[in-house]
C-alpha positions, -999 to +999 in steps of 0.1 A: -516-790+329-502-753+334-507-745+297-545-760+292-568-729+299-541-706+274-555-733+248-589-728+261-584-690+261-568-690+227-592-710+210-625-688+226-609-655+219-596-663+180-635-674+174-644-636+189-615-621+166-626-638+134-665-638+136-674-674+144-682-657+177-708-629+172-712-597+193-738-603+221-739-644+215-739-664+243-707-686+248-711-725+256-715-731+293-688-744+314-697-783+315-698-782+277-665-760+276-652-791+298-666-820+279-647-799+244-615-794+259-611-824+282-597-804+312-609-790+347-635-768+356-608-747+372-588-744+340-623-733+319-631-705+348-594-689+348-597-685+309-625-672+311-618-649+336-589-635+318-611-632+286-637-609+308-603-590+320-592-584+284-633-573+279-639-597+250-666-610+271-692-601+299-708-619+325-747-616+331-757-633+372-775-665+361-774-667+323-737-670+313-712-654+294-716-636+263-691-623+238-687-581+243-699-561+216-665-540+198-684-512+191-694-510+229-659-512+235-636-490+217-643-450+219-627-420+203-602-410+232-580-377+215-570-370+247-543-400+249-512-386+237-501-421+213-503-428+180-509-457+170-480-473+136-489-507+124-466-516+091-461-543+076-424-543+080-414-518+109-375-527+109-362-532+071-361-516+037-373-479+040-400-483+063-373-467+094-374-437+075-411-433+069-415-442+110-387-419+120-402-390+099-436-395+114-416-398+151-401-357+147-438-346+137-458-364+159-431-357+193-426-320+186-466-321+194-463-346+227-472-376+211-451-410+217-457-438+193-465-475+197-456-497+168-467-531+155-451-551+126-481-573+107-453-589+083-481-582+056-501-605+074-538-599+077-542-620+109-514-601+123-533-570+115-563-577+132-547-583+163-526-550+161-560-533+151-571-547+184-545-537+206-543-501+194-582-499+199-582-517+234-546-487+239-575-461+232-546-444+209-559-409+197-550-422+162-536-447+135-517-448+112-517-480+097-501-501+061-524-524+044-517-559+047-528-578+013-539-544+003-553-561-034-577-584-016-605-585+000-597-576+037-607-598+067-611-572+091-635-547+073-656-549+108-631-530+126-623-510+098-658-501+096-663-497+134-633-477+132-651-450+106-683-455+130-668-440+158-649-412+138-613-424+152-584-406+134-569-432+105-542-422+080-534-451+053-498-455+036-489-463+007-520-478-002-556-482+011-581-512+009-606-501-024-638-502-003-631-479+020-626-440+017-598-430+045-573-404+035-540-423+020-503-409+015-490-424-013-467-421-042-483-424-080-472-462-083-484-464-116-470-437-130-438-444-114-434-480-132-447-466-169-415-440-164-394-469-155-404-488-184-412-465-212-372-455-204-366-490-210-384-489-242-368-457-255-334-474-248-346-498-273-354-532-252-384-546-272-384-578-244-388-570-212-402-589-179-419-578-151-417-591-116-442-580-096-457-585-059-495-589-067-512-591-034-506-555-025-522-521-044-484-510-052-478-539-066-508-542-088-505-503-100-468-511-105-478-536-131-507-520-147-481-490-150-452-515-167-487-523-189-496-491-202-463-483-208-462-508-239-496-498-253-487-464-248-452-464-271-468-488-294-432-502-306-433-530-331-423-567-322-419-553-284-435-582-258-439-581-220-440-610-199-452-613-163-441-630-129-466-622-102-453-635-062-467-631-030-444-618-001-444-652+014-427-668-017-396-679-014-367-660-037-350-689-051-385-699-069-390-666-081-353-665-092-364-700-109-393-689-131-369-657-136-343-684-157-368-697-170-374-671-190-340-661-194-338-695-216-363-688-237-360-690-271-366-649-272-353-636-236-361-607-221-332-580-230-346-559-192-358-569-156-383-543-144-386-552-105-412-548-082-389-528-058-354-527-050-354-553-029-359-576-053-337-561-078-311-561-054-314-600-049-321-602-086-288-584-097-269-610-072-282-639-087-277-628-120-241-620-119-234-651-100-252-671-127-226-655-154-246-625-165-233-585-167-256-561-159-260-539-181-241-558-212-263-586-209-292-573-192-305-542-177-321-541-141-345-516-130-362-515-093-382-491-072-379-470-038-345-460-045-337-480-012-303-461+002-281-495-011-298-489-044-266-464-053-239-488-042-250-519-059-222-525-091-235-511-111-259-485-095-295-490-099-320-471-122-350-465-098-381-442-094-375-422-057-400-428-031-403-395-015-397-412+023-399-378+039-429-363+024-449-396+028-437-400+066-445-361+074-478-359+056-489-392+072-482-375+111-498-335+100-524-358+084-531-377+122-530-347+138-549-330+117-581-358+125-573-354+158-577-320+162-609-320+144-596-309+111-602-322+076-574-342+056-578-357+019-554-382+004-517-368-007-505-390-039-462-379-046-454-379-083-425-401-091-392-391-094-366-412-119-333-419-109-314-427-139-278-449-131-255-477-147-280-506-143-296-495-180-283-493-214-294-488-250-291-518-270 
């Protein structure tokens, strides 16, 4: 069939991409490549010859084929004139604004950009990782996927600081490894948020927080602190932790639950506006006024953030010093200069989504 060496491709190269395949190991030979997939000889030898086109393997007269080594492979190149963008959401929320500010940096010194969208998917990382390294971009500048856990591609990350190739992390970078990050002070930003919530006199308050990411975690231990720090009597916080694959009517679910509790929470501090945004909706369809019967706080002070009815109390995420620092930081490693991590202070926006009770 026209599709059967893609599967055979596909199935050699994601063993390469995730390991089960080690650098320098000798693949199967063709008959037992046949007698595995069940198809011609002529389908095997076309996959592999596009696999030894793409240089994730190598041919040696009379012994095989054997998977190419990625530190062989990728070089520092400075001369290219592209950057390299992978984020985890290129085309929604503020992430256009961080991309265009790094854009007028990077093109008023000749670079172009080429972008990749991981959907905060570590799998989808790799293979961006891979395609930026096989471009030979002079640099990248790259979001964490699942930036709380352990990440599946510390080999490239690692082959990556090996070869010196220009890296600038946003927002947040994976806790084993020491590349510059540009970043605002999540942590800081949330114990504002909340510690206004708690000097408005909400004793119960819930936090909603995206776990799987560094932001996410800081954000809560931030919402924390903010309670041990005011020390208020009778004041409680209670938790919902989601992934970004979860599905918002089930976090809207254990959100009610909650809510019909014998004790509910008299505040919603949310992970980011986003989710306050879809938060307030629900809400006010399900009979509640924000702020009479509940206040709402989010996070990024996303531009529909000052619209919403009422407007939302948020902490600003400084979109255009994180996006300009991120492209002088690139070009900075590319030019052989030094860069450290920036961290932004948070700002808070104070609007009508709050009140003292």
């Amino acid at each position: 069939m026209k599709n059967d060496y893609l599967k055979v491709k596909e199935s050699i190269k994601n063993k390469i991409l995730f390991g089960k395949y080690q650098a320098e190991e000798k693949l199967p030979t063709e008959n037992e490549l046949i007698e595995q997939f069940k198809i011609s000889r002529y389908s095997i030898r076309r996959a592999l010859g596009e696999l030894e086109r793409e240089h994730l393997i190598y041919r040696v007269q009379g012994s095989g084929m054997f998977v190419q080594s990625l530190t062989k492979k990728w070089t520092k190149n400075t001369s290219n004139k592209t950057i390299g963008i992978i984020c985890t959401h290129i085309a929604s929320y503020i992430f256009p604004q961080i991309i265009d500010e790094i854009d007028n940096i990077l093109t008023a010194h000749g670079y172009s950009l080429l972008l990749s969208n991981t959907h905060n998917d570590p799998t989808r990382e790799r293979q961006s990782l891979i395609n930026m390294l096989d471009s030979q971009v002079a640099g990248i500048i790259i979001e964490p996927s699942q930036s709380s856990l352990t990440s599946p591609n510390m080999d490239i990350f690692n082959i990556i600081k090996k070869k010196e190739i220009p890296i600038v992390f946003l927002n947040a970078v994976y806790e084993s490894l020491d590349f510059p990050c540009v970043s605002i002070n999540d942590l800081q930003g949330e114990n504002h948020l909340t510690s206004h919530l708690l000097e408005l006199g909400h004793q119960q308050i819930l936090g909603v927080f995206q776990t799987n990411d560094l932001q996410g975690v800081n954000r809560m231990r931030g919402f924390m602190k903010a309670f041990q720090e005011k020390k208020i009597d009778n004041s409680n916080c209670d938790v919902i932790m989601y992934s970004p694959h979860d599905d918002f009517n089930i976090i809207a679910q254990k959100v009610e639950i909650y809510l019909k509790s014998p004790i509910p929470p008299t505040a919603i501090v949310c992970y980011n506006d986003q989710l306050a945004i879809w938060l307030t909706d629900y809400l006010k369809k399900n009979g509640y006024h924000i702020p009479d019967d509940i206040s709402i706080v989010g996070f990024d002070n996303y531009a529909m953030a000052q619209y919403l009815t009422p407007p939302l109390t948020t902490i600003a995420y400084p979109t255009r010093n994180i996006g300009q620092a991120a492209g002088k930081g690139i070009l900075a490693l590319i030019n052989n200069g030094e860069f450290s991590s920036k961290k932004y202070e948070p700002k808070l926006i104070l609007r009508k989504s709050t009140q003292k009770i």
